[in-house]
mmJSON file of the N, C-alpha and C atoms, coordinates in Angstrom:
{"data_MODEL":{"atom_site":{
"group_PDB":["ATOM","ATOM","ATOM","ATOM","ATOM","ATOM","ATOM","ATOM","ATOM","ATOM","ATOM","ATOM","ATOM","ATOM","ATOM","ATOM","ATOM","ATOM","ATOM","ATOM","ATOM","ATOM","ATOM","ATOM","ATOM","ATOM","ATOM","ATOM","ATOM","ATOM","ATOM","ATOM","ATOM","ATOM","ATOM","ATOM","ATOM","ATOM","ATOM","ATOM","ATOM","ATOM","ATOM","ATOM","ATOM","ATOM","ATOM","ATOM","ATOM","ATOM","ATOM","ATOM","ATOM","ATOM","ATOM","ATOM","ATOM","ATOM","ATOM","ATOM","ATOM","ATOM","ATOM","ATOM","ATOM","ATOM","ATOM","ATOM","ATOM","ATOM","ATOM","ATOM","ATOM","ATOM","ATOM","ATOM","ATOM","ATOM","ATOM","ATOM","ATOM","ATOM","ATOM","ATOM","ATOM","ATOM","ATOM","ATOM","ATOM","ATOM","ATOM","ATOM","ATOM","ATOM","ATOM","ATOM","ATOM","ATOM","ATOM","ATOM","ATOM","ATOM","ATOM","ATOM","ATOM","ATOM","ATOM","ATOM","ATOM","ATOM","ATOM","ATOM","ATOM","ATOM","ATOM","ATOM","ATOM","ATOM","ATOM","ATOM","ATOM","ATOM","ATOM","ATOM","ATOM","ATOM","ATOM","ATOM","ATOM","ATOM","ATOM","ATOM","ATOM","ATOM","ATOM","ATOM","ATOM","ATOM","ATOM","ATOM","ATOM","ATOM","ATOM","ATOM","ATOM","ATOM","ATOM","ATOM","ATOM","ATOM","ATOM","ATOM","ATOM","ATOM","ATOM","ATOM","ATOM","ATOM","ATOM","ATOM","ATOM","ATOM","ATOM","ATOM","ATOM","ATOM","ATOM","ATOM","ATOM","ATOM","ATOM","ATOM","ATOM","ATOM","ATOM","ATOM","ATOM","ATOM","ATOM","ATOM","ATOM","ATOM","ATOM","ATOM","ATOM","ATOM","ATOM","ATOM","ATOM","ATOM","ATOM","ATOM","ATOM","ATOM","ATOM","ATOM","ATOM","ATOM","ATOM","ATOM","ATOM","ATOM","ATOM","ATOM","ATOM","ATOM","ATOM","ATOM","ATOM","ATOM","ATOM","ATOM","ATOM","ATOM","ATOM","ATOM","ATOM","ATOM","ATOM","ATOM","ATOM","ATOM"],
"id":[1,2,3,4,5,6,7,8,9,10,11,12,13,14,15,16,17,18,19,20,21,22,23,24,25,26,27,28,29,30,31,32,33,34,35,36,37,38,39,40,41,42,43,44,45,46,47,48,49,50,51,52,53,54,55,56,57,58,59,60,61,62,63,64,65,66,67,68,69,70,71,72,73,74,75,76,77,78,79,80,81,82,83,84,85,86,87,88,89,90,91,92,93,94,95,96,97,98,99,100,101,102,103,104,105,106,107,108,109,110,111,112,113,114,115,116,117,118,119,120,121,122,123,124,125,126,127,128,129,130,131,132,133,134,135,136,137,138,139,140,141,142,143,144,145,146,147,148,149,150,151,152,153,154,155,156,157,158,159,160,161,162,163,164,165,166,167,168,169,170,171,172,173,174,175,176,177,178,179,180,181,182,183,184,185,186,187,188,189,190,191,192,193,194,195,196,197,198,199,200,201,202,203,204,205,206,207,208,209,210,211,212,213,214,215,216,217,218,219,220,221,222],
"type_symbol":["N","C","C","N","C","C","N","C","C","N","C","C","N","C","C","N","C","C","N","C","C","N","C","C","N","C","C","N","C","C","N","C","C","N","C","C","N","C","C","N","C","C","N","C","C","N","C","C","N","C","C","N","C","C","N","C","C","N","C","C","N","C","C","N","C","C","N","C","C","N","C","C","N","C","C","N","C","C","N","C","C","N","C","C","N","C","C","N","C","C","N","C","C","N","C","C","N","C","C","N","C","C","N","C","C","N","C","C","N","C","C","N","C","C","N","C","C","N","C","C","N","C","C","N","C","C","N","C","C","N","C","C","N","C","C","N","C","C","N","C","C","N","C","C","N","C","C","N","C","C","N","C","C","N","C","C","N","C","C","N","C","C","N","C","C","N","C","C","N","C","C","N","C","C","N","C","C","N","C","C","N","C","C","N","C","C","N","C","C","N","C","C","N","C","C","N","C","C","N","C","C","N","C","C","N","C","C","N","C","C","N","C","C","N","C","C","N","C","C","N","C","C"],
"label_atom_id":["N","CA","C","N","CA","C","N","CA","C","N","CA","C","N","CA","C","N","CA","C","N","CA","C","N","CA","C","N","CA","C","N","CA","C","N","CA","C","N","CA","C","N","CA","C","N","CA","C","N","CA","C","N","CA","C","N","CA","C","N","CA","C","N","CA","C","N","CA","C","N","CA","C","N","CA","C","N","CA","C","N","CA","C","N","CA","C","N","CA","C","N","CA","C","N","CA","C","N","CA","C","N","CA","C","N","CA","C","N","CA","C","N","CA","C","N","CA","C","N","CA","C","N","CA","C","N","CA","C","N","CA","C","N","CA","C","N","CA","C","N","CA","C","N","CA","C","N","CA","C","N","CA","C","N","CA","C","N","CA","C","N","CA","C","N","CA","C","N","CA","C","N","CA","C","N","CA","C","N","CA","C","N","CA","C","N","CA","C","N","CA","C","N","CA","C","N","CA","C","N","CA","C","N","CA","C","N","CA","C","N","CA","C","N","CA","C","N","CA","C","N","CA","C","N","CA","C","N","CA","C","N","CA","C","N","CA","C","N","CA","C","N","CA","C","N","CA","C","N","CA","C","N","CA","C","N","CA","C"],
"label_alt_id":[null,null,null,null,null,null,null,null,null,null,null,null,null,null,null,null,null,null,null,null,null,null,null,null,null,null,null,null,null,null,null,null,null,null,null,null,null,null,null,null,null,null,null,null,null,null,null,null,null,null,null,null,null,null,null,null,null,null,null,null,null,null,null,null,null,null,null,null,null,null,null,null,null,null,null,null,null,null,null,null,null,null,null,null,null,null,null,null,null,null,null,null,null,null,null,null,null,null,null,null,null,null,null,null,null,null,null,null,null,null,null,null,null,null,null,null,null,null,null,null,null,null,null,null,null,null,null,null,null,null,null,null,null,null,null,null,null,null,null,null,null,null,null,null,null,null,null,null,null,null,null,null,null,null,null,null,null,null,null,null,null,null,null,null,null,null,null,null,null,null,null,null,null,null,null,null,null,null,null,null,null,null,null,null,null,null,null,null,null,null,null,null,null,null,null,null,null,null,null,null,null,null,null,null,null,null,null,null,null,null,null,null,null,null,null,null,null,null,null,null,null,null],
"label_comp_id":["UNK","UNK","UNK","UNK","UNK","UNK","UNK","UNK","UNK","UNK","UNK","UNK","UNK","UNK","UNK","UNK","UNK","UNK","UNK","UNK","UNK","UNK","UNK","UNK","UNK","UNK","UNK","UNK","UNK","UNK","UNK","UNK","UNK","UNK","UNK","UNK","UNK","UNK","UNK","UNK","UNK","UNK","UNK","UNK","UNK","UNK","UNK","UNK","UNK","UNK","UNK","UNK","UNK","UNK","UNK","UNK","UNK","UNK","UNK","UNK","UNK","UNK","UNK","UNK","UNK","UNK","UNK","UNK","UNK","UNK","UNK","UNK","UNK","UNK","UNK","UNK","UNK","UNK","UNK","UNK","UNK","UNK","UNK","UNK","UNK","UNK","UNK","UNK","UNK","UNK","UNK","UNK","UNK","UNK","UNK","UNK","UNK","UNK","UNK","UNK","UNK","UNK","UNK","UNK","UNK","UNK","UNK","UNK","UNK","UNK","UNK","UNK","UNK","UNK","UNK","UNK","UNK","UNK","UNK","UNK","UNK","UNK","UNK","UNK","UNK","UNK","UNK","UNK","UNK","UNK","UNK","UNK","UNK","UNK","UNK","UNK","UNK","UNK","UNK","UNK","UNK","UNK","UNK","UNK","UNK","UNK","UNK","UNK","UNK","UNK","UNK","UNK","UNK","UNK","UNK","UNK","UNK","UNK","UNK","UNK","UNK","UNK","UNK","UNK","UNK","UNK","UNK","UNK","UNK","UNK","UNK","UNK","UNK","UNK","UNK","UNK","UNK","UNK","UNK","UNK","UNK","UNK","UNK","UNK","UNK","UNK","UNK","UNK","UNK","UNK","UNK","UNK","UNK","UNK","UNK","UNK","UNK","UNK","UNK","UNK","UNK","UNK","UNK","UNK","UNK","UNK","UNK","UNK","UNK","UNK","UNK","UNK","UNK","UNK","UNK","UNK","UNK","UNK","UNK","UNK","UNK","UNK"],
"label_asym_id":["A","A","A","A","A","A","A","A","A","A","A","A","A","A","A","A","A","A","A","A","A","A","A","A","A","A","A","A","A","A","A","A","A","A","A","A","A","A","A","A","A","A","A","A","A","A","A","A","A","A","A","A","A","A","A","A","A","A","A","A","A","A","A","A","A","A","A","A","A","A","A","A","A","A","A","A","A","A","A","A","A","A","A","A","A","A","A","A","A","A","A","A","A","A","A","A","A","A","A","A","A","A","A","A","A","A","A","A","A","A","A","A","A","A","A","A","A","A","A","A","A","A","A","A","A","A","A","A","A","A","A","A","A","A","A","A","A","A","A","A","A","A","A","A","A","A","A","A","A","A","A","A","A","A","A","A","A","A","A","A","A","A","A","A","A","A","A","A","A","A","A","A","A","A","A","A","A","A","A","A","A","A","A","A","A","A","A","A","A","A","A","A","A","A","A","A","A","A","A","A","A","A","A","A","A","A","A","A","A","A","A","A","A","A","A","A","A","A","A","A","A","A"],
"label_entity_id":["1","1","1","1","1","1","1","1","1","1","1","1","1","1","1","1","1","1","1","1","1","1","1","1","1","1","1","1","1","1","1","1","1","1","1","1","1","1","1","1","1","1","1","1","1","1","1","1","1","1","1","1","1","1","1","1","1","1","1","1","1","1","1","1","1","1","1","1","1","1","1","1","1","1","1","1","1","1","1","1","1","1","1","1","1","1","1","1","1","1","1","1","1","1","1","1","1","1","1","1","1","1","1","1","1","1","1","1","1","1","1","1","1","1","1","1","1","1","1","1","1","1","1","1","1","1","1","1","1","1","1","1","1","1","1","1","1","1","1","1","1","1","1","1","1","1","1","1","1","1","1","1","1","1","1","1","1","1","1","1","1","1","1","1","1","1","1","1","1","1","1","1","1","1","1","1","1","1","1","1","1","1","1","1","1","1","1","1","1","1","1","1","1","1","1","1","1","1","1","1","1","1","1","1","1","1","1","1","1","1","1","1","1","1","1","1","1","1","1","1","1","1"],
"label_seq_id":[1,1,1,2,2,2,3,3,3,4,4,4,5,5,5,6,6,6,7,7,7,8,8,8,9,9,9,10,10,10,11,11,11,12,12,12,13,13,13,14,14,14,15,15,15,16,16,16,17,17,17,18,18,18,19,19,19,20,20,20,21,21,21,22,22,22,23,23,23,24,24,24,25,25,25,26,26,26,27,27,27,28,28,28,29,29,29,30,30,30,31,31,31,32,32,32,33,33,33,34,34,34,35,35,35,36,36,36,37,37,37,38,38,38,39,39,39,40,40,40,41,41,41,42,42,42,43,43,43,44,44,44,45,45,45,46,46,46,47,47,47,48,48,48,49,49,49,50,50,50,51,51,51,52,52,52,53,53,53,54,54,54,55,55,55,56,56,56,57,57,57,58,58,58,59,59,59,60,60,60,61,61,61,62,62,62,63,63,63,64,64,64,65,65,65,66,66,66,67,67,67,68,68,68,69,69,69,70,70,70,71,71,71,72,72,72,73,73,73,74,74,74],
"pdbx_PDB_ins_code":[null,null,null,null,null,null,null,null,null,null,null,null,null,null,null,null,null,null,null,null,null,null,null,null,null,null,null,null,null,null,null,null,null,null,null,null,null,null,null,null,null,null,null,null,null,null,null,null,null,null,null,null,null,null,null,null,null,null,null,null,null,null,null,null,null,null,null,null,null,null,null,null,null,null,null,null,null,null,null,null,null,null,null,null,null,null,null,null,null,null,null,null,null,null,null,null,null,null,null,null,null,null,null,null,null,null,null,null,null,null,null,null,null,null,null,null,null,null,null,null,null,null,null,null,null,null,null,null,null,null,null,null,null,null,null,null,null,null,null,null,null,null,null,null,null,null,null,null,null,null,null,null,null,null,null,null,null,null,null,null,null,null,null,null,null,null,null,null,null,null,null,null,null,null,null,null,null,null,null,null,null,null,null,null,null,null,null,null,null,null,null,null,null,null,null,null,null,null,null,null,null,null,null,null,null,null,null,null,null,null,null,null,null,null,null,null,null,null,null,null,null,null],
"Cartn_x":[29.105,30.268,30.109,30.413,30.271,31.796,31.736,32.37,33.553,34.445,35.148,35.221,34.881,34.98,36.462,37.111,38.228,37.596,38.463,38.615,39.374,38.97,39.72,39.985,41.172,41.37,40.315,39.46,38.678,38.696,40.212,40.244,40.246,39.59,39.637,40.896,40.712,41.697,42.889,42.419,42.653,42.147,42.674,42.328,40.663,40.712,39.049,38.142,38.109,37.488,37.516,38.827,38.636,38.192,38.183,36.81,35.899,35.064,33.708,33.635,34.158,33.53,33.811,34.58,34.835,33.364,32.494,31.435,30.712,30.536,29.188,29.519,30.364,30.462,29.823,30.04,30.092,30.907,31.927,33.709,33.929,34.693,34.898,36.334,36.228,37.315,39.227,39.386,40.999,41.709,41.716,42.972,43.508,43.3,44.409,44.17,45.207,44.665,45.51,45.436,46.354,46.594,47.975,49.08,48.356,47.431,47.03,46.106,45.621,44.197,44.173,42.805,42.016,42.941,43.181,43.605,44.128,44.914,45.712,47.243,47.171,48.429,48.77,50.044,50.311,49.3,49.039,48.334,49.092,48.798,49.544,48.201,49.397,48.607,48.597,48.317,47.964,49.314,50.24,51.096,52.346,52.013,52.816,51.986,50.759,50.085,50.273,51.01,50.507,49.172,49.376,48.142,46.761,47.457,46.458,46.099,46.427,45.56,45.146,45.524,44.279,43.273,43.352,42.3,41.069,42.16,41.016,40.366,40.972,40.149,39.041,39.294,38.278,37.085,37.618,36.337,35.313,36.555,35.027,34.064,34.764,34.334,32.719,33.425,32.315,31.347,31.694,30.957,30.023,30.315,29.741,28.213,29.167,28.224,26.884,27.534,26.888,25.404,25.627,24.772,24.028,24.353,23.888,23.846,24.66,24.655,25.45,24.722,24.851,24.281,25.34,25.248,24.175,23.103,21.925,22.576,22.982,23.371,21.995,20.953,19.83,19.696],
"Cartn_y":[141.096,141.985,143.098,144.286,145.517,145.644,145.785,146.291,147.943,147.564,149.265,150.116,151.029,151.902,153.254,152.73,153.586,154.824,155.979,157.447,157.799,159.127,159.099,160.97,161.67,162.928,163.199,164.062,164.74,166.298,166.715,168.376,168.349,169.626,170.047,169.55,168.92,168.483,167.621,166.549,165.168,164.695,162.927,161.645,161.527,161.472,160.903,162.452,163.557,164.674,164.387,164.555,164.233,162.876,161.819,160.518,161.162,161.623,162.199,162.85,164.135,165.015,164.422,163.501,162.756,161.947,161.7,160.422,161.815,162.369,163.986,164.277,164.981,165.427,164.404,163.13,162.187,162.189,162.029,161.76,160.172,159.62,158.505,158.56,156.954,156.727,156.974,158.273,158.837,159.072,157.788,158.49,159.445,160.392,161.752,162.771,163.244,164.255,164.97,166.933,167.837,168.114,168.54,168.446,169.337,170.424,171.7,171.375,172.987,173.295,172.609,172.314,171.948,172.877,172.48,173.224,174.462,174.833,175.899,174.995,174.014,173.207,171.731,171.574,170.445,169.221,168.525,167.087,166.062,164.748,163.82,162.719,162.196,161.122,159.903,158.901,157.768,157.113,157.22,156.413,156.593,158.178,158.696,158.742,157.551,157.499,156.618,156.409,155.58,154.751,153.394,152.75,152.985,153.979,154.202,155.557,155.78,157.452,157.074,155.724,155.598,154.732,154.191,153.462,154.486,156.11,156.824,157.847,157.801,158.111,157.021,155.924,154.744,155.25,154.963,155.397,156.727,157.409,158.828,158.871,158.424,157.407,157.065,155.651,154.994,154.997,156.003,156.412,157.224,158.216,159.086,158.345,157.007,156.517,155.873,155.045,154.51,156.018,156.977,157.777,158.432,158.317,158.568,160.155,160.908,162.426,163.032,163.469,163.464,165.141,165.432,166.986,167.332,167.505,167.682,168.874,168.67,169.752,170.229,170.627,170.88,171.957],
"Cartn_z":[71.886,71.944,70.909,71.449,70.184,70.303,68.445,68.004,67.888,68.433,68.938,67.35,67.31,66.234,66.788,65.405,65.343,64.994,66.094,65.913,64.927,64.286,62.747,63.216,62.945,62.766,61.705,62.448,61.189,61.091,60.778,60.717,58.817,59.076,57.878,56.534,55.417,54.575,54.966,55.884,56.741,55.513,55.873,55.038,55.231,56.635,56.68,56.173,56.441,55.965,54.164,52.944,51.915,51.804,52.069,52.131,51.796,53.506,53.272,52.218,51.75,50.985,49.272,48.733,48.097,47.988,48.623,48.856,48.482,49.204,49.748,48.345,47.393,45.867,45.205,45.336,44.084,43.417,43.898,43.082,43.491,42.696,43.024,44.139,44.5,45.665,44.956,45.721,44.906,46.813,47.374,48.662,48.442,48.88,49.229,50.746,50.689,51.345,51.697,52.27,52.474,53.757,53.593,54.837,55.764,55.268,55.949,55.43,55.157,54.181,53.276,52.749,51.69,50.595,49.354,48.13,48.952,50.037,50.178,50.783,50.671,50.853,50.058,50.228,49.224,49.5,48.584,48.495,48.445,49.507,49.342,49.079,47.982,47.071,47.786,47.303,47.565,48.243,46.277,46.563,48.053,48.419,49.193,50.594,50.668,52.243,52.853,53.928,55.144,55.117,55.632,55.677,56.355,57.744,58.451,57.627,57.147,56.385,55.068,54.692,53.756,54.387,55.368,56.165,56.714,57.31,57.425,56.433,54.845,53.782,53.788,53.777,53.467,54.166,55.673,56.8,56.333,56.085,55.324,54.759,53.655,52.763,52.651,53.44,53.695,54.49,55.653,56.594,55.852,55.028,54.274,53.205,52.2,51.573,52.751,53.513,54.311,55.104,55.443,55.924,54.822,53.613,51.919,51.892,52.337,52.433,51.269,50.311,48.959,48.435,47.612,47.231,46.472,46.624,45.619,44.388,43.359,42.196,41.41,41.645,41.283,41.941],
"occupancy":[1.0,1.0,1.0,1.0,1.0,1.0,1.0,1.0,1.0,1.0,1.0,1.0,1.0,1.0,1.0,1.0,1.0,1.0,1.0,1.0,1.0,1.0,1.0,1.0,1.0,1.0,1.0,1.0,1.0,1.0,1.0,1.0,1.0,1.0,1.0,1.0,1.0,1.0,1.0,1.0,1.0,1.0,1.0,1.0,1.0,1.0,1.0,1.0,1.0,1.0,1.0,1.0,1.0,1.0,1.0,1.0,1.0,1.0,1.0,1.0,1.0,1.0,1.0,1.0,1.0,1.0,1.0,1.0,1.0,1.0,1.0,1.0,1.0,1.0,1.0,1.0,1.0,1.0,1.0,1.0,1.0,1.0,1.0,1.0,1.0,1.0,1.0,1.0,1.0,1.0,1.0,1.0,1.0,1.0,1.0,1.0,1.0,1.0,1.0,1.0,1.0,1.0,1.0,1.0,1.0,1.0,1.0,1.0,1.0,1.0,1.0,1.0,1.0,1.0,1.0,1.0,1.0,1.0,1.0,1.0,1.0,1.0,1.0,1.0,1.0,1.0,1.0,1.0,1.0,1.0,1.0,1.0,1.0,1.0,1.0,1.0,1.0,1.0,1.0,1.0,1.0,1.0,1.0,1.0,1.0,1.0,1.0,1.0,1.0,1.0,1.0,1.0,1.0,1.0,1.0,1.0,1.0,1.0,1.0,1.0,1.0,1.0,1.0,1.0,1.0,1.0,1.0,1.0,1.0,1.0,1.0,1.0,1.0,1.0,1.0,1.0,1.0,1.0,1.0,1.0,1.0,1.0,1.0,1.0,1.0,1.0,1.0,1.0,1.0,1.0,1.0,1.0,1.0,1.0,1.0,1.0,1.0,1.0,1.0,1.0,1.0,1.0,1.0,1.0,1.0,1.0,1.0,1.0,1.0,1.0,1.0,1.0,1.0,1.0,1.0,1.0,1.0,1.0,1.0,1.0,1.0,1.0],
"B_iso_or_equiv":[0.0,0.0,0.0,0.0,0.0,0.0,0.0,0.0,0.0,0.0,0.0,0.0,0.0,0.0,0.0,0.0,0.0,0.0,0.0,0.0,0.0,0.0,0.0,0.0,0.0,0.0,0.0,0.0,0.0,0.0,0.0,0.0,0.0,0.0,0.0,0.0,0.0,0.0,0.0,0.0,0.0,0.0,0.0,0.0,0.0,0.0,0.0,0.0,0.0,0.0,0.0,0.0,0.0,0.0,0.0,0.0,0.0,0.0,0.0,0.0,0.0,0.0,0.0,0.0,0.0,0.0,0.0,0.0,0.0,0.0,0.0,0.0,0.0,0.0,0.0,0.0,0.0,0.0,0.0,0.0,0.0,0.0,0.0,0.0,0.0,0.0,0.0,0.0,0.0,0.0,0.0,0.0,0.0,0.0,0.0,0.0,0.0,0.0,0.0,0.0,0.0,0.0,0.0,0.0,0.0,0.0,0.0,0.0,0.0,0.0,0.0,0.0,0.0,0.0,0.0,0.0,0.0,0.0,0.0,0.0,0.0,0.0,0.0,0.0,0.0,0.0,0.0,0.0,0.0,0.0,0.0,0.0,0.0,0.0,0.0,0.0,0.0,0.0,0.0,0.0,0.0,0.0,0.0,0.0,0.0,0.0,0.0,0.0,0.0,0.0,0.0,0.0,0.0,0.0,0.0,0.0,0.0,0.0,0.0,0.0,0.0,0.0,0.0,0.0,0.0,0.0,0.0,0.0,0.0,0.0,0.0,0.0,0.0,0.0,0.0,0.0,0.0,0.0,0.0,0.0,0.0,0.0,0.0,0.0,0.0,0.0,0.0,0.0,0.0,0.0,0.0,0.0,0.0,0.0,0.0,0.0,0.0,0.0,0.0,0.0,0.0,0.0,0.0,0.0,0.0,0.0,0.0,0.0,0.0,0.0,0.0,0.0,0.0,0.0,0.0,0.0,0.0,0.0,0.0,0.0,0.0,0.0],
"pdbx_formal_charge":[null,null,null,null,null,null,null,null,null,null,null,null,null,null,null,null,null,null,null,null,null,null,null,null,null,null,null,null,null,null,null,null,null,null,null,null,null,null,null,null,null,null,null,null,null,null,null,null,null,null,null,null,null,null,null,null,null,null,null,null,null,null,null,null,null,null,null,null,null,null,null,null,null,null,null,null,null,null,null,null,null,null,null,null,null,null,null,null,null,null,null,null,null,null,null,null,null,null,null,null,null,null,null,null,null,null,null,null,null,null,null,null,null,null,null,null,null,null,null,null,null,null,null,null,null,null,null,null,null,null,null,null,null,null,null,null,null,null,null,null,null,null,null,null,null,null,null,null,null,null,null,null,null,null,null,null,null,null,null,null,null,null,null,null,null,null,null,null,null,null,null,null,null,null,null,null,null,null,null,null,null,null,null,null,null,null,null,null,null,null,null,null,null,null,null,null,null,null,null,null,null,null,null,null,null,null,null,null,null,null,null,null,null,null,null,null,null,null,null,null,null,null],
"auth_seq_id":[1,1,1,2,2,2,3,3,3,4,4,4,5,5,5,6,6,6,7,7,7,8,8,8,9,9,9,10,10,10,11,11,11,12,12,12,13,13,13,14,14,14,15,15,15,16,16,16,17,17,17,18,18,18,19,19,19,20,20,20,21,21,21,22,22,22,23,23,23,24,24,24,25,25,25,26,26,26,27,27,27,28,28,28,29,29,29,30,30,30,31,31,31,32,32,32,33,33,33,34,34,34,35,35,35,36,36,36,37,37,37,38,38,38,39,39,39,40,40,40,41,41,41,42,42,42,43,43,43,44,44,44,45,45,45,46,46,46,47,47,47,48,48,48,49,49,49,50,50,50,51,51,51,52,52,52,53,53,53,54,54,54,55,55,55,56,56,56,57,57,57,58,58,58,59,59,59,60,60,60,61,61,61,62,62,62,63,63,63,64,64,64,65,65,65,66,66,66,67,67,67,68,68,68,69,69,69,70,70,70,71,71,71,72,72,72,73,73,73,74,74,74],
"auth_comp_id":["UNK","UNK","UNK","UNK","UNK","UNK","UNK","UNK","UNK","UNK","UNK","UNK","UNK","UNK","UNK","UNK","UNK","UNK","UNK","UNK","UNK","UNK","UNK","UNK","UNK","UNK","UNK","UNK","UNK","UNK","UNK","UNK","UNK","UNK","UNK","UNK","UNK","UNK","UNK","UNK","UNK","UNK","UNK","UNK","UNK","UNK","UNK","UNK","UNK","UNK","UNK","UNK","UNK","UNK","UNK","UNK","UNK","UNK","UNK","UNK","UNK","UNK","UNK","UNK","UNK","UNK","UNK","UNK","UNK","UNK","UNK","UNK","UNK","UNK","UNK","UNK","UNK","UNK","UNK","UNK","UNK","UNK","UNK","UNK","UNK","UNK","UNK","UNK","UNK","UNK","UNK","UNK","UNK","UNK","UNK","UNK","UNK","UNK","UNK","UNK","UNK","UNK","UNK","UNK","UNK","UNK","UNK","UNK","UNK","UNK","UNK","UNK","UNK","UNK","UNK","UNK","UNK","UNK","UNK","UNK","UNK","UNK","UNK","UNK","UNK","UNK","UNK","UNK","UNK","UNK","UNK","UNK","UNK","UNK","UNK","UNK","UNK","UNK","UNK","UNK","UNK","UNK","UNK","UNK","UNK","UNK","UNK","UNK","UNK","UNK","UNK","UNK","UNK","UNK","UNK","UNK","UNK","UNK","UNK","UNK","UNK","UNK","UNK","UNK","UNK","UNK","UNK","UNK","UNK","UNK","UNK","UNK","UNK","UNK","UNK","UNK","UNK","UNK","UNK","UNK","UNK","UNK","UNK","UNK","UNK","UNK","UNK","UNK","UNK","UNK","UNK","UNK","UNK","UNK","UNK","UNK","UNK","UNK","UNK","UNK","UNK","UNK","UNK","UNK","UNK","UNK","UNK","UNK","UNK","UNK","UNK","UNK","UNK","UNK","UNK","UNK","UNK","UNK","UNK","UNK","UNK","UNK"],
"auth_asym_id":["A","A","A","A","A","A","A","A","A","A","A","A","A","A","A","A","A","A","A","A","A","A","A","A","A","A","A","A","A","A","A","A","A","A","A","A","A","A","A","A","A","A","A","A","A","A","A","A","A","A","A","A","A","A","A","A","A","A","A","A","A","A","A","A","A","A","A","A","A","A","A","A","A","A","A","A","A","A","A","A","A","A","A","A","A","A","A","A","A","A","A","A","A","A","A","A","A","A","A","A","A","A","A","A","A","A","A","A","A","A","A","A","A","A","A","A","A","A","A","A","A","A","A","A","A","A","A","A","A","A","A","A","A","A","A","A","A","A","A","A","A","A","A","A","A","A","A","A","A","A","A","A","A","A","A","A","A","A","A","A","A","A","A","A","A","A","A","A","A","A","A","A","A","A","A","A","A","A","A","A","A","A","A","A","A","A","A","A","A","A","A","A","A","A","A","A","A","A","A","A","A","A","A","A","A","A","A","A","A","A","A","A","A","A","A","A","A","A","A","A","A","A"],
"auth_atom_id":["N","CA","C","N","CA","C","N","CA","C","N","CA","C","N","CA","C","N","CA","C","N","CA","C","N","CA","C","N","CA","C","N","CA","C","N","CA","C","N","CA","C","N","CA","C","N","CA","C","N","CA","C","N","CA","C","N","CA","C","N","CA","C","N","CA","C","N","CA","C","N","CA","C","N","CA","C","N","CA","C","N","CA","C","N","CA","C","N","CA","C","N","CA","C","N","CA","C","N","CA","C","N","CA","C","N","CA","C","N","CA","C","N","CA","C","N","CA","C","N","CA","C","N","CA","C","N","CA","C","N","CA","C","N","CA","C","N","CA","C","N","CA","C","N","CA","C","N","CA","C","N","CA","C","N","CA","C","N","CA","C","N","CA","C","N","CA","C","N","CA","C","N","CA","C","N","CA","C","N","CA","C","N","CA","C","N","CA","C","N","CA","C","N","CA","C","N","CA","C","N","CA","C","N","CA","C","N","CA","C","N","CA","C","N","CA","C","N","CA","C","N","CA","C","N","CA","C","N","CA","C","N","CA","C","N","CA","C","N","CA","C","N","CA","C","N","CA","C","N","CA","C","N","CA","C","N","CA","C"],
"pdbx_PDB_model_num":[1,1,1,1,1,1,1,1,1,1,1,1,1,1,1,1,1,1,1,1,1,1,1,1,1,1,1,1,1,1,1,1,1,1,1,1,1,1,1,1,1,1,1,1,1,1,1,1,1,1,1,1,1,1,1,1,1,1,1,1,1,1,1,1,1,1,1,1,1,1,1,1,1,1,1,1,1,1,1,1,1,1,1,1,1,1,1,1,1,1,1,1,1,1,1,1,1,1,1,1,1,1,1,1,1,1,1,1,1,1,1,1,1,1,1,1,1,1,1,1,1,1,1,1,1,1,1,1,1,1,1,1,1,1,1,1,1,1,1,1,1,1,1,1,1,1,1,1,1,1,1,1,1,1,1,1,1,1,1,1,1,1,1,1,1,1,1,1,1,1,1,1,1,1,1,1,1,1,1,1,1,1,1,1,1,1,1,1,1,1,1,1,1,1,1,1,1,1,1,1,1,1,1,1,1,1,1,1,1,1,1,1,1,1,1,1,1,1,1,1,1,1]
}}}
């Protein structure tokens, strides 16, 4: 039996988008994410997320570590 993989909104400054790029920087794991744009709209924190939107920060996340796609700063 395979496993169904949950679909995650991945627009720009979504839960699962800040995951990924959270993993891709090398920042550690901080749930958040904006209502709109990236840093052109408010941020909702952790304590103010839904389970499923920190489930799909996680997924970014980890989808992200898991594919090891990592910001070379050099």
């Amino acid at each position: 039996m395979i496993a169904e993989k949950t679909q995650y909104n991945t627009r720009h400054g979504g839960a699962y988008d800040r995951g990924s790029a959270d993993s891709y920087y090398s920042r550690g794991y901080n749930p958040h994410y904006y209502v709109a744009g990236t840093g052109t709209s408010s941020c909702v924190e952790k304590k103010d997320m839904t389970a499923e939107e920190i489930a799909a920060y996680t997924a970014g996340f980890n989808d992200n570590e898991m594919f090891g796609d990592k910001k070379d700063w050099n």
